[in-house]
C-alpha positions as CSV (number, residue, x, y, z in Angstrom):
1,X,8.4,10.6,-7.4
2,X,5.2,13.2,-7.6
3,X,2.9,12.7,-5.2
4,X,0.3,13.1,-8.3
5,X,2.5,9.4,-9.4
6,X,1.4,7.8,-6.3
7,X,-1.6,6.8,-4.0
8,X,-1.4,5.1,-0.6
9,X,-4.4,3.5,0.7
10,X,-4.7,3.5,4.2
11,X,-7.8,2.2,6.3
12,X,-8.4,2.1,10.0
13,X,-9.0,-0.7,11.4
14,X,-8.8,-3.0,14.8
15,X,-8.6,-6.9,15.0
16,X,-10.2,-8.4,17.4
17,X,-11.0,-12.3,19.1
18,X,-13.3,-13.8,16.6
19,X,-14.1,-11.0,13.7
20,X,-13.1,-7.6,12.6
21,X,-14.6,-4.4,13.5
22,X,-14.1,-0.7,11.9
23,X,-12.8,1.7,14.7
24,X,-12.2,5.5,15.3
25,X,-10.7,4.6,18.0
26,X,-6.7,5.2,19.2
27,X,-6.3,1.3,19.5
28,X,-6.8,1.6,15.5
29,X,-4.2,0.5,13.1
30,X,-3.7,1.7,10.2
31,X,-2.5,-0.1,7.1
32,X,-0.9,1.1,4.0
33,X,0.1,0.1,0.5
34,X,1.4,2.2,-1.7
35,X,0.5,2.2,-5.9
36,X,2.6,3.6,-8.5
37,X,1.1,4.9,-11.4
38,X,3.2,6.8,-13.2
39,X,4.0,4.5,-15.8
40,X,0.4,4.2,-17.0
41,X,-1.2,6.2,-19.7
42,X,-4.6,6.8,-17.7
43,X,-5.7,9.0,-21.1
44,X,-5.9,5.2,-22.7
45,X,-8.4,2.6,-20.9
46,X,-5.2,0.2,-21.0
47,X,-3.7,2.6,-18.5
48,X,-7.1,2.8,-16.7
49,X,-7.9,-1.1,-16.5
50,X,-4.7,-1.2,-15.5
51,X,-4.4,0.7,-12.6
52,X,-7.7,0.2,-11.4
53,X,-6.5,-3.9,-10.9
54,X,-3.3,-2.5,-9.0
55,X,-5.8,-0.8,-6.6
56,X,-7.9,-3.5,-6.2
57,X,-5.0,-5.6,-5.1
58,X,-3.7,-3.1,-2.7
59,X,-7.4,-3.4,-1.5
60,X,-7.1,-6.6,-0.9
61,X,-3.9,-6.4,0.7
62,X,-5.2,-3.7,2.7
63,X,-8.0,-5.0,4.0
64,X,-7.2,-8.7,4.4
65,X,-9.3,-11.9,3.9
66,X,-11.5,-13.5,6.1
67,X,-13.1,-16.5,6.6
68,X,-17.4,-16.6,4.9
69,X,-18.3,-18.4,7.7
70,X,-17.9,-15.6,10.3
71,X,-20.4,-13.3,8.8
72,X,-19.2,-10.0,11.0
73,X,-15.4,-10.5,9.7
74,X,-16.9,-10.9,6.1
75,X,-18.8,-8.0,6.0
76,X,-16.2,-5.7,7.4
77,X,-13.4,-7.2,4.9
78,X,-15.9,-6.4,1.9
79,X,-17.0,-2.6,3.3
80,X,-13.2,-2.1,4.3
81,X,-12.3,-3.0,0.3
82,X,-15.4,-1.2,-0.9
83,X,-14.2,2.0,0.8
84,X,-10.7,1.4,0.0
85,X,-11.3,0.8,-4.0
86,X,-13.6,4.3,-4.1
87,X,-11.1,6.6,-1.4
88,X,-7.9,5.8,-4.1
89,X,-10.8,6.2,-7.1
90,X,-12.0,9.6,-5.7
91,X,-8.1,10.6,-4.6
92,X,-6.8,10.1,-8.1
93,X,-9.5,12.0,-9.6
94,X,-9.3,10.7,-13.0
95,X,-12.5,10.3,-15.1
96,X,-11.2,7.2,-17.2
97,X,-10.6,5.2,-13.4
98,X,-13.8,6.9,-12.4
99,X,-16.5,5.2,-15.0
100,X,-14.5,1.7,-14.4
101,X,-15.4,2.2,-10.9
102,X,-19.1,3.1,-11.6
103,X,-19.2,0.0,-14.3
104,X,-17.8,-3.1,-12.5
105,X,-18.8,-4.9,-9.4
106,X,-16.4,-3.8,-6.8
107,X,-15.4,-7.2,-5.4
């Protein structure tokens, strides 16, 4: 499949006892999903909407879920899926995906 078909979002990130933290650091894992794409008309905002909800599920997927109480882990989860959701956005580089990025509430 072309690469221009595909997108795989891929974040850094460590785990640690009691919260997640954002790390440049070798212990870092990295997690990936893949999105396909290329059955989507991105020209029509059906193909847009629909391929900006497949990237917010990899997102998700990506960068987890975590429990509201634990303020630190929550606010990592939602900057990890922030900069998830806008790297794929600004990788794809379509202007369709771009102004449903710019209109709608990330989360």
């Amino acid at each position: 499949m072309k690469t221009s078909m595909k997108l795989i979002l891929a974040l850094s990130c460590v785990f640690a006892a009691g919260g997640a933290f954002a790390a440049d650091s070798p212990d870092a894992m990295e997690s990936t999903v893949t999105v396909r794409y290329g059955d989507l008309n991105l020209a029509r905002s059906e193909g847009a909407e629909a391929l900006y909800a497949r990237l917010r599920g990899a997102a998700r997927k990506v960068c987890g879920t975590s429990d509201i109480r634990d303020l630190v882990a929550s606010n990592f989860t939602k900057l990890c899926y922030e900069r998830a959701l806008s790297k794929a956005v600004q990788k794809i580089d379509q202007a369709s995906l771009a102004a449903l990025f710019g209109s709608r509430p990330t989360a």
